[in-house]
Biopython code that builds the backbone (N, CA, C, O; Angstrom):
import numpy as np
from Bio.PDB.StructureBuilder import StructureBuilder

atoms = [
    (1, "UNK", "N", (93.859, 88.774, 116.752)),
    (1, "UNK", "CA", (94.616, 89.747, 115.998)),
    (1, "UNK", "C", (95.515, 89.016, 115.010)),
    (1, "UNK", "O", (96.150, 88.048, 115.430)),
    (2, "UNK", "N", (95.636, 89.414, 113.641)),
    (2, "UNK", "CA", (96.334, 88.946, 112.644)),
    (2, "UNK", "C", (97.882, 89.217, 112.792)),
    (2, "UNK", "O", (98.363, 90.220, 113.320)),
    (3, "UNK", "N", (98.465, 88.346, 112.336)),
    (3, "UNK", "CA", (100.181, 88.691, 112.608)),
    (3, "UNK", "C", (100.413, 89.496, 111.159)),
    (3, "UNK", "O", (99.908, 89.265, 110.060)),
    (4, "UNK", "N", (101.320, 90.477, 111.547)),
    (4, "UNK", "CA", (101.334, 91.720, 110.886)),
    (4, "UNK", "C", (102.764, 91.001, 109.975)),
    (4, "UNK", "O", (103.417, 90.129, 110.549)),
    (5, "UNK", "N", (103.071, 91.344, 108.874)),
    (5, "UNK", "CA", (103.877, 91.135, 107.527)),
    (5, "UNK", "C", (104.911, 92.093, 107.156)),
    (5, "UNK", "O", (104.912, 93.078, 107.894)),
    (6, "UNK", "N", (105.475, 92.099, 106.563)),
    (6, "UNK", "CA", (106.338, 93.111, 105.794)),
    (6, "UNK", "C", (106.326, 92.820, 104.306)),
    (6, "UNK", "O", (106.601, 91.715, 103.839)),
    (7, "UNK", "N", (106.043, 93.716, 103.707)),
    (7, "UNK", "CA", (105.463, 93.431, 102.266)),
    (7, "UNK", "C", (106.379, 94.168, 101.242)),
    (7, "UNK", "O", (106.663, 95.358, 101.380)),
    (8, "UNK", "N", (106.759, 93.519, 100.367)),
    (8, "UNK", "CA", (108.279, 94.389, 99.330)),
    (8, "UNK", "C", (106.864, 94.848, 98.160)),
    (8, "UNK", "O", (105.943, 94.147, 97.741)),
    (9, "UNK", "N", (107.177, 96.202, 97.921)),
    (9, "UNK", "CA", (106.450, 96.803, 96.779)),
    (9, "UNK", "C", (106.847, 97.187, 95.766)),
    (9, "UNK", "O", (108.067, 97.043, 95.698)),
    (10, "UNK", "N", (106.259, 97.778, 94.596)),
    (10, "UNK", "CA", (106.514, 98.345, 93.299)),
    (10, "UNK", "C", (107.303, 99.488, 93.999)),
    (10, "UNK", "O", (106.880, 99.821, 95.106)),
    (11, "UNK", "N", (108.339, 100.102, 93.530)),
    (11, "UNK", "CA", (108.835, 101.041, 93.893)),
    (11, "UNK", "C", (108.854, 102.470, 92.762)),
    (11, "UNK", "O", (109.245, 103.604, 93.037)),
    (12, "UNK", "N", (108.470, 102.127, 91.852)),
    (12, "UNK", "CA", (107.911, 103.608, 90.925)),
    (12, "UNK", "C", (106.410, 103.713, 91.581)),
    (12, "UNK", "O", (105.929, 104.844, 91.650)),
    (13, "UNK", "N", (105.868, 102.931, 91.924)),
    (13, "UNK", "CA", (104.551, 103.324, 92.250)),
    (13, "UNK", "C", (104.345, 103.819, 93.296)),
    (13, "UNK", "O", (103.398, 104.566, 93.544)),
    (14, "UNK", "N", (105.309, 103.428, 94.151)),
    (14, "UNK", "CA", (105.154, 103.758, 95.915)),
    (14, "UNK", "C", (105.831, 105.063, 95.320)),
    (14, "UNK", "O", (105.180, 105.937, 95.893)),
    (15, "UNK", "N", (106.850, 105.789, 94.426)),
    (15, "UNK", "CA", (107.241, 107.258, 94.312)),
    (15, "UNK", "C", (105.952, 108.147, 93.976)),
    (15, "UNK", "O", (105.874, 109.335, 94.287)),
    (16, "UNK", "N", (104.820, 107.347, 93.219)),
    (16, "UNK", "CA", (104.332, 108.179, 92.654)),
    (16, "UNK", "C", (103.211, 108.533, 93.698)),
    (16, "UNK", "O", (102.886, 109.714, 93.566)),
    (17, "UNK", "N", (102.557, 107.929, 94.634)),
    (17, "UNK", "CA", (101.668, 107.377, 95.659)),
    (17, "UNK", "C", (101.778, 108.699, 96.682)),
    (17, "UNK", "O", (100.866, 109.434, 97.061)),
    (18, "UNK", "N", (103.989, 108.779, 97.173)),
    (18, "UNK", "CA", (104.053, 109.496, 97.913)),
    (18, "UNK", "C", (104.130, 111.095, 97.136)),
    (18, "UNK", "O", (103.667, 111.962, 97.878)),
    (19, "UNK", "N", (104.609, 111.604, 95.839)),
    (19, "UNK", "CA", (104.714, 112.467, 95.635)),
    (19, "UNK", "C", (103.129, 113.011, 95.694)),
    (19, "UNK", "O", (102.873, 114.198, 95.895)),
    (20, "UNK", "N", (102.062, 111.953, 95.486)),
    (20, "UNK", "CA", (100.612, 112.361, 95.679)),
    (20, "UNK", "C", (100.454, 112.781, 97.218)),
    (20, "UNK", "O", (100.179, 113.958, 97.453)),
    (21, "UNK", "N", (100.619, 111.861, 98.298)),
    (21, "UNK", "CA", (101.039, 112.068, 99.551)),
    (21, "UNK", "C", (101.380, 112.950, 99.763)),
    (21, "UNK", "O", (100.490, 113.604, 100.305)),
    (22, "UNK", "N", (102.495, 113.620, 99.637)),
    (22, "UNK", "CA", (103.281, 115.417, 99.520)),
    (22, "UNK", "C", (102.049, 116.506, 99.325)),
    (22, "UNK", "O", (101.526, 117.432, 99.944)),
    (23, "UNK", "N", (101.929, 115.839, 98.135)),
    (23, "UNK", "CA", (100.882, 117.430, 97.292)),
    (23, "UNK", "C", (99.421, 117.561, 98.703)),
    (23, "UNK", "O", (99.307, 118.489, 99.504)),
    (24, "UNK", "N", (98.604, 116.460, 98.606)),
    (24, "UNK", "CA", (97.664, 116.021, 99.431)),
    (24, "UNK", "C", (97.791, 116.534, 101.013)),
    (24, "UNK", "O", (96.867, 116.894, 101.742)),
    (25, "UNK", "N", (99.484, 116.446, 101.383)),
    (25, "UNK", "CA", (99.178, 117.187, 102.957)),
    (25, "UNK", "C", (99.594, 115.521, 103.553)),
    (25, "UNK", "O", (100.502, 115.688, 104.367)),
    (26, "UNK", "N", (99.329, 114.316, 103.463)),
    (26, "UNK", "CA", (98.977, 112.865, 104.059)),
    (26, "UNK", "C", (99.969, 112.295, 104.307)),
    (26, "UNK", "O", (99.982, 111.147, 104.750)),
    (27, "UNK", "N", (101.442, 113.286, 103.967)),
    (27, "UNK", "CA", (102.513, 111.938, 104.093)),
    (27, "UNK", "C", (103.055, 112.609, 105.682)),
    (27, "UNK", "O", (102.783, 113.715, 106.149)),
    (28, "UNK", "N", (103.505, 112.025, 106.000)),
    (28, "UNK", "CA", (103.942, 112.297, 107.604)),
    (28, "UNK", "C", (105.780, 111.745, 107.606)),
    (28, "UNK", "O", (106.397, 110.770, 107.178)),
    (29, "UNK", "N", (106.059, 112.791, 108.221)),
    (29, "UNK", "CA", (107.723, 112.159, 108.628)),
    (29, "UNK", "C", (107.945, 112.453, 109.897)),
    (29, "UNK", "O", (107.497, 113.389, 110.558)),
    (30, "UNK", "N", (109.028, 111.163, 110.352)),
    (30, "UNK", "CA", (109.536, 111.463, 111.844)),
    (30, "UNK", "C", (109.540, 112.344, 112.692)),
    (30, "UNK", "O", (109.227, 112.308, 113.881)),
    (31, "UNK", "N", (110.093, 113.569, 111.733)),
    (31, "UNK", "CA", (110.419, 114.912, 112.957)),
    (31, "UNK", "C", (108.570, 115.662, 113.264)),
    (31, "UNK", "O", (108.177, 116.581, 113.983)),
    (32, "UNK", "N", (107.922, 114.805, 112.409)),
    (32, "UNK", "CA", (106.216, 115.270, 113.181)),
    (32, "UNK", "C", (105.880, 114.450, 114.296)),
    (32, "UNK", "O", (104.858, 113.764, 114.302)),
    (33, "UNK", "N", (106.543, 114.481, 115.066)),
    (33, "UNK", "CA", (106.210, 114.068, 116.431)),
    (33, "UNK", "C", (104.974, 113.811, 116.559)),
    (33, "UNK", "O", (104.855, 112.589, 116.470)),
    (34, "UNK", "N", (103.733, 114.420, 116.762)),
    (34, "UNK", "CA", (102.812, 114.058, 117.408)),
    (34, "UNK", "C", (102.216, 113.249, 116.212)),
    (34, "UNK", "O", (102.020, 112.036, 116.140)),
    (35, "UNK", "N", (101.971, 114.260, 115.260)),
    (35, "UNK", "CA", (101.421, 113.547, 114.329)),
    (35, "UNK", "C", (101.821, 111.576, 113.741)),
    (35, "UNK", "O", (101.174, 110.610, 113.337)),
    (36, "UNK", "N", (103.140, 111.889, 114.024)),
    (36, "UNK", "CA", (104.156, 110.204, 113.715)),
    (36, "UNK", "C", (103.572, 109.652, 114.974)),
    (36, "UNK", "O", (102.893, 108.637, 114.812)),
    (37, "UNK", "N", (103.714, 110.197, 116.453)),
    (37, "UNK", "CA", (103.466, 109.053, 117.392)),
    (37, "UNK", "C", (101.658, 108.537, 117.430)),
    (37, "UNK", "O", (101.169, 107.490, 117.855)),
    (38, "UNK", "N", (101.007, 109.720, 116.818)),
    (38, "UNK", "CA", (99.633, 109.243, 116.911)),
    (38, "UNK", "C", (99.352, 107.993, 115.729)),
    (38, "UNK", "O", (98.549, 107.076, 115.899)),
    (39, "UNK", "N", (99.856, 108.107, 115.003)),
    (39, "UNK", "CA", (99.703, 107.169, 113.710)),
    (39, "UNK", "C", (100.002, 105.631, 114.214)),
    (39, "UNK", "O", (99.444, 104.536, 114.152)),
    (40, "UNK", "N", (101.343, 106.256, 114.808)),
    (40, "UNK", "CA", (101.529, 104.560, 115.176)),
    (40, "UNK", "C", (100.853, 103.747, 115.955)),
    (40, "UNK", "O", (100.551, 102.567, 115.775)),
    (41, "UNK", "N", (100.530, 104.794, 117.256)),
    (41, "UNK", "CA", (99.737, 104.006, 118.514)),
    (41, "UNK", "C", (98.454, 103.813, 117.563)),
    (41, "UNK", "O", (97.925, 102.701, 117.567)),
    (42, "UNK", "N", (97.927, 104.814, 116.757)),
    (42, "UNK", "CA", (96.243, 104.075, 116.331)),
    (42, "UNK", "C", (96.420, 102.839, 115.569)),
    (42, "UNK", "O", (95.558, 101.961, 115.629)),
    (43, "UNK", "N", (97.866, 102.654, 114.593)),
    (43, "UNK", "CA", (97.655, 101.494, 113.800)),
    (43, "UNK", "C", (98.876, 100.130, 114.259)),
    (43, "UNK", "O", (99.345, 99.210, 113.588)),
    (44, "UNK", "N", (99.080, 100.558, 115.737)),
    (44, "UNK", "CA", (100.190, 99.431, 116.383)),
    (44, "UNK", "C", (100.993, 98.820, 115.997)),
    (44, "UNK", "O", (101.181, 97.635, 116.273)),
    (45, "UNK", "N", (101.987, 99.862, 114.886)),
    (45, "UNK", "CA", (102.817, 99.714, 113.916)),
    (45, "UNK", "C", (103.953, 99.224, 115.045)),
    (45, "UNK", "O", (103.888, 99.854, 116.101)),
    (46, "UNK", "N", (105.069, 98.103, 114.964)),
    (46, "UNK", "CA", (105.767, 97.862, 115.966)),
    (46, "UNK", "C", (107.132, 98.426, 115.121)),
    (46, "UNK", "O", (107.904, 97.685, 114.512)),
    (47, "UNK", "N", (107.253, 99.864, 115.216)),
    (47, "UNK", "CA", (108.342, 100.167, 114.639)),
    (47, "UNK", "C", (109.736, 99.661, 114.711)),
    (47, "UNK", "O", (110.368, 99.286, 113.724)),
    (48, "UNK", "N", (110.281, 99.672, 116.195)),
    (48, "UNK", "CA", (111.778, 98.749, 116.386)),
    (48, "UNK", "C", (111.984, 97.696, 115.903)),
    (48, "UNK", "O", (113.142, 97.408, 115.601)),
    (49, "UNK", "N", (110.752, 96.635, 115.637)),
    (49, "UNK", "CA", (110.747, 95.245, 114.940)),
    (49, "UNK", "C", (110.764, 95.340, 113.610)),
    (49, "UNK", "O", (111.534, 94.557, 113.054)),
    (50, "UNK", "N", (110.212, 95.989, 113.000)),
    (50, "UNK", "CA", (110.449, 96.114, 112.071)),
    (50, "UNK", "C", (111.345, 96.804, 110.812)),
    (50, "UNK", "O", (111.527, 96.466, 109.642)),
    (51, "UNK", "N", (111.915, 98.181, 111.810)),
    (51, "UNK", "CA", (113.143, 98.426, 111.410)),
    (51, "UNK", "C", (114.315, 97.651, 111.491)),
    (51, "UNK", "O", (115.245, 97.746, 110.690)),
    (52, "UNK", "N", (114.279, 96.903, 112.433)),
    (52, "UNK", "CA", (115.534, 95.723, 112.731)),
    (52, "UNK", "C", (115.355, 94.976, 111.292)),
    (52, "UNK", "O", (116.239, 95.127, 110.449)),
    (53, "UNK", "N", (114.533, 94.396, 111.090)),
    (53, "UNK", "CA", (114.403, 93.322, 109.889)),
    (53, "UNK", "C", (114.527, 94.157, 108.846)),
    (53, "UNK", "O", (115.500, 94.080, 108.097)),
    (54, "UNK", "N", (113.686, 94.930, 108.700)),
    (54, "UNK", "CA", (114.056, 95.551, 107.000)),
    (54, "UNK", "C", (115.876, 96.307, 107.161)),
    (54, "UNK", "O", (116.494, 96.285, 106.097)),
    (55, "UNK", "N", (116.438, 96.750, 108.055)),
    (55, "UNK", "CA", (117.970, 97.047, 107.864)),
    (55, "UNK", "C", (118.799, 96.049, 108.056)),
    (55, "UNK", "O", (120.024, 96.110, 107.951)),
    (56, "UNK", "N", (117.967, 94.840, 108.423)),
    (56, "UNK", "CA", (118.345, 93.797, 108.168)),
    (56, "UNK", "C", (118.845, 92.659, 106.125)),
    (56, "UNK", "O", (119.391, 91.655, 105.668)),
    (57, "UNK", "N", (118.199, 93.730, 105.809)),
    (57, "UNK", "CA", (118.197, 93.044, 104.550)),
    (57, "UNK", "C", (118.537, 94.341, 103.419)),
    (57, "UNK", "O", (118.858, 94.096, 102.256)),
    (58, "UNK", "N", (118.418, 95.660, 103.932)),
    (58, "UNK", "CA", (118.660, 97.097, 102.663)),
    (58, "UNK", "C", (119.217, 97.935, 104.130)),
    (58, "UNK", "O", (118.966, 97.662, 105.304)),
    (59, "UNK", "N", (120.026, 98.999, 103.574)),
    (59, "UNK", "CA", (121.100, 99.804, 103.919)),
    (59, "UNK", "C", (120.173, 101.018, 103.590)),
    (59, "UNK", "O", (119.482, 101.028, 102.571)),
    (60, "UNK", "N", (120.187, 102.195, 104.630)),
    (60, "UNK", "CA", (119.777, 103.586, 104.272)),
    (60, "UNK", "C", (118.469, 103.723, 104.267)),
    (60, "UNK", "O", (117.888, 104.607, 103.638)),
    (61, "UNK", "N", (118.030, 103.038, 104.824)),
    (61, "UNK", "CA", (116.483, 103.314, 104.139)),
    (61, "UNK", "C", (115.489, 104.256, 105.157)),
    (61, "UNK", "O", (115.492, 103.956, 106.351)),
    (62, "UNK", "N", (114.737, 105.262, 104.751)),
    (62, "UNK", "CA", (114.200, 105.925, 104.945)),
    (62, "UNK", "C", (112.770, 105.663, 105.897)),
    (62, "UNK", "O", (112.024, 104.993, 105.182)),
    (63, "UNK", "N", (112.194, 105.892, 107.041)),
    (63, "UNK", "CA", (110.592, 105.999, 107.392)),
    (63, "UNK", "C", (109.869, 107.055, 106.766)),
    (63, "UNK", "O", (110.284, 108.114, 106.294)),
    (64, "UNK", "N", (108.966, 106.688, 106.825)),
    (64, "UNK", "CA", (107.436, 107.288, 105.974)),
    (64, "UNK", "C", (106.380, 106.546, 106.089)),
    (64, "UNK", "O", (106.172, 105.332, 106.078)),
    (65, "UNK", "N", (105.538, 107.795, 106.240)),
    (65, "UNK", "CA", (103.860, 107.504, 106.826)),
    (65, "UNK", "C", (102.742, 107.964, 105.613)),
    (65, "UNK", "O", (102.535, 109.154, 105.379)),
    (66, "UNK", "N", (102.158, 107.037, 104.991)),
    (66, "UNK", "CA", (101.161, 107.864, 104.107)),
    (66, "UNK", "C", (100.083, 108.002, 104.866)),
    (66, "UNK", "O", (99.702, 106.843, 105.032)),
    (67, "UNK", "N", (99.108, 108.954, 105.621)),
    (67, "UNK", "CA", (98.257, 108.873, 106.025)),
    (67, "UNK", "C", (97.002, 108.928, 105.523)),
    (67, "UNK", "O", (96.221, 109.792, 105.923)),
    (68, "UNK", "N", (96.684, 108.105, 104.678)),
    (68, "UNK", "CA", (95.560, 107.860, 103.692)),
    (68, "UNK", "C", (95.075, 106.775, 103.735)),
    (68, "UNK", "O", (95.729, 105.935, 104.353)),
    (69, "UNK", "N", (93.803, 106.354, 103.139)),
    (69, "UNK", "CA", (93.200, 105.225, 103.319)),
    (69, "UNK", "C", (93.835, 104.389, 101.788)),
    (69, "UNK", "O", (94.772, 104.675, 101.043)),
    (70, "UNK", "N", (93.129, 103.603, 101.778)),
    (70, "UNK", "CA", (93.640, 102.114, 100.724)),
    (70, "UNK", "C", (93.801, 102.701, 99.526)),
    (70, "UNK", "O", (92.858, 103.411, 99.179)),
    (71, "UNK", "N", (94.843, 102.608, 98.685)),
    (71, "UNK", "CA", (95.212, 101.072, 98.721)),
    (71, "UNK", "C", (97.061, 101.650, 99.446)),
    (71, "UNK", "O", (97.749, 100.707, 99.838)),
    (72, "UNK", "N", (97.605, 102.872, 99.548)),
    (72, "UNK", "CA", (98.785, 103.558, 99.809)),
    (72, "UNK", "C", (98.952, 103.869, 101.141)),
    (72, "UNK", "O", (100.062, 103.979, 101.662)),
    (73, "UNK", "N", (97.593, 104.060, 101.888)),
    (73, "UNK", "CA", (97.979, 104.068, 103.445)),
    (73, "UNK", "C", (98.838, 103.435, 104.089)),
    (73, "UNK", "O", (98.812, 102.240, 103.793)),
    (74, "UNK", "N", (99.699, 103.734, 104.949)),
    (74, "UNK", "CA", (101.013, 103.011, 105.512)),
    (74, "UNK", "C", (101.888, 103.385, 106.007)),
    (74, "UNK", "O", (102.057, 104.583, 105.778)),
    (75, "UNK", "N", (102.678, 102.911, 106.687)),
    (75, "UNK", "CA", (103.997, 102.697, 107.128)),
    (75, "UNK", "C", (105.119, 102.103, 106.142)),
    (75, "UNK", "O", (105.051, 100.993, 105.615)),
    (76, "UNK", "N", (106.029, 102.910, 106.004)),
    (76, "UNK", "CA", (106.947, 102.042, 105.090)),
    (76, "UNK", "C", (108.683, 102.539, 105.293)),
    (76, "UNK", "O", (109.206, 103.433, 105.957)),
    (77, "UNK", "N", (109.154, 101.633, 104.504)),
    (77, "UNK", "CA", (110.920, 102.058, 105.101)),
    (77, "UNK", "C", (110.799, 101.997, 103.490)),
    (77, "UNK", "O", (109.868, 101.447, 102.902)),
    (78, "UNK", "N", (111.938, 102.677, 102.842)),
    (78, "UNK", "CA", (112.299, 102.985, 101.710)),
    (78, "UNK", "C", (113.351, 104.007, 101.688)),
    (78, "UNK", "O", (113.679, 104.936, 102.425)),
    (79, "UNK", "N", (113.928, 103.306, 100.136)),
    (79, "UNK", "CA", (115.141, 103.574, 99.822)),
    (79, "UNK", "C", (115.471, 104.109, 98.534)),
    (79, "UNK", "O", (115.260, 103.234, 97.693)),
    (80, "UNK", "N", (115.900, 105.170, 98.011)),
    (80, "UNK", "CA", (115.621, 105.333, 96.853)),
    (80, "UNK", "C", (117.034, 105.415, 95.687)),
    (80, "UNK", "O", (117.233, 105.568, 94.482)),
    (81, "UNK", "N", (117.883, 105.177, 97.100)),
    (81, "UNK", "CA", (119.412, 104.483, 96.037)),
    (81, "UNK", "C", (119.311, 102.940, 95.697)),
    (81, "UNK", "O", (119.802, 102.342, 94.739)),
    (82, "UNK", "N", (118.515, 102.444, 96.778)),
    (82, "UNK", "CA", (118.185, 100.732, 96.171)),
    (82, "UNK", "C", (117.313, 100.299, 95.412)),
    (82, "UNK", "O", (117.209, 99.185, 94.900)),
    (83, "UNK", "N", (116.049, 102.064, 95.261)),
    (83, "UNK", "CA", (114.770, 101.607, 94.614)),
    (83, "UNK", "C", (113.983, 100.407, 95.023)),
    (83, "UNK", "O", (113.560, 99.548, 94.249)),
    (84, "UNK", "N", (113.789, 100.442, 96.652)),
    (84, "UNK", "CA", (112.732, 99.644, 97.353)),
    (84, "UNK", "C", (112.532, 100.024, 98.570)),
    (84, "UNK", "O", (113.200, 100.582, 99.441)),
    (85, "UNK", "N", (111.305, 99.548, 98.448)),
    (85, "UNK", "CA", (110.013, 100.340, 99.313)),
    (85, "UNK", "C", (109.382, 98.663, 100.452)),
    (85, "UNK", "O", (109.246, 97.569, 99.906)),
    (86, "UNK", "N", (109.131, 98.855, 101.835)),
    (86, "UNK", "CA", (108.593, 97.757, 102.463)),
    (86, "UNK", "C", (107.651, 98.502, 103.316)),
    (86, "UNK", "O", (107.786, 99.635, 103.780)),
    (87, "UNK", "N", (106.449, 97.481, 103.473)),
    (87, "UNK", "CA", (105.541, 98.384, 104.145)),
    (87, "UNK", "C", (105.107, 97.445, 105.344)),
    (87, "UNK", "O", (104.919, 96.274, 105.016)),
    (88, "UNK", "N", (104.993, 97.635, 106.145)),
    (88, "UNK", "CA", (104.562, 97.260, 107.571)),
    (88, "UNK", "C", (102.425, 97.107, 107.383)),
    (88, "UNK", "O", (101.559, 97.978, 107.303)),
    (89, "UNK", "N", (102.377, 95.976, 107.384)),
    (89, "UNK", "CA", (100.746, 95.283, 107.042)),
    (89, "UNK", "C", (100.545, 94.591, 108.141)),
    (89, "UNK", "O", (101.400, 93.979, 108.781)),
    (90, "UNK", "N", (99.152, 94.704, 108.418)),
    (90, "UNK", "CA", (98.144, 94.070, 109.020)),
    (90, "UNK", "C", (97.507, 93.399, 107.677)),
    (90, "UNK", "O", (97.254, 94.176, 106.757)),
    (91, "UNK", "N", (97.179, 91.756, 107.463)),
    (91, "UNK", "CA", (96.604, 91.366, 106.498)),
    (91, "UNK", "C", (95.081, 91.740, 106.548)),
    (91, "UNK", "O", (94.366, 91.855, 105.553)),
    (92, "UNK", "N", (94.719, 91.899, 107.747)),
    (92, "UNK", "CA", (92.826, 91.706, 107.615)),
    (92, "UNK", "C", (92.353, 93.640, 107.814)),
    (92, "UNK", "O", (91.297, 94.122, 108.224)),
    (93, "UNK", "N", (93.556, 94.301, 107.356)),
    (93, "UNK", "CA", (93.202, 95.887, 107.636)),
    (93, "UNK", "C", (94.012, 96.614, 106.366)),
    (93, "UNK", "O", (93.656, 97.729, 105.983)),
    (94, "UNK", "N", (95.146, 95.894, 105.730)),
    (94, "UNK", "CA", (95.863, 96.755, 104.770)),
    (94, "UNK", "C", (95.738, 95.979, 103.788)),
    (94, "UNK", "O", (96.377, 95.017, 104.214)),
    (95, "UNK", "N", (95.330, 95.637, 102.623)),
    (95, "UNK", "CA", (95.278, 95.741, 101.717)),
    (95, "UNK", "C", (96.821, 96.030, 100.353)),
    (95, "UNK", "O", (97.455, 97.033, 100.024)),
    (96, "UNK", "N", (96.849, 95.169, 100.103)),
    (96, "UNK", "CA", (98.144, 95.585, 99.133)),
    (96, "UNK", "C", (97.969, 96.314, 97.754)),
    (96, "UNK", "O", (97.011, 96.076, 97.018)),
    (97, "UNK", "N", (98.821, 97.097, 97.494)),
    (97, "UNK", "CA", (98.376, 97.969, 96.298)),
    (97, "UNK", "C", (98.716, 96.842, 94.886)),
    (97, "UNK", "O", (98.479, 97.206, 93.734)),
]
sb = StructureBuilder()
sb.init_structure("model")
sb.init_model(0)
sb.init_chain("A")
sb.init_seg("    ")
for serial, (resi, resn, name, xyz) in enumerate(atoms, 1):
    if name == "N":
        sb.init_residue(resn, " ", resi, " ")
    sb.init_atom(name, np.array(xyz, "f"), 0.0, 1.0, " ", f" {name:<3s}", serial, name[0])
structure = sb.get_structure()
């Protein structure tokens, strides 16, 4: 198994990705319980680890799930008073936009 990354992104693009996300039905937030806990267990997103580190480095930042395939599929923390976006990667399964 590949060791999983945290990846800093374009952040107009990750807005535009999720407002597609929205329209599409694909973006997922926290209070969707089943839907949020199924996402994670299928893609073994280690959420606590990785929220530690990214509030480790940006203030406020938001979870979000695009549930879509490449190149926007993801997990990500984002912020849109700091205008940045980090996404939780598997290198040999996610693909960077």
């Amino acid at each position: 198994m590949s060791r999983p990354t945290v990846v800093e992104l374009n952040f107009p693009d990750f807005k535009r990705a999720l407002e597609n996300a929205v329209a599409q039905g694909t973006r997922i937030i926290p209070r969707e319980k089943e839907r949020w806990e199924a996402y994670v267990a299928a893609n073994q997103v280690r959420e606590l680890n990785f929220q530690a580190y990214a509030r480790g480095k940006f203030d406020n930042l938001e979870a979000v799930i695009i549930d879509a395939g490449p190149p926007w599929g993801g997990y990500y923390l984002w912020s849109a008073a700091e205008e940045v976006v980090l996404r939780w990667q598997r290198p040999s399964t996610d693909p960077t936009p």
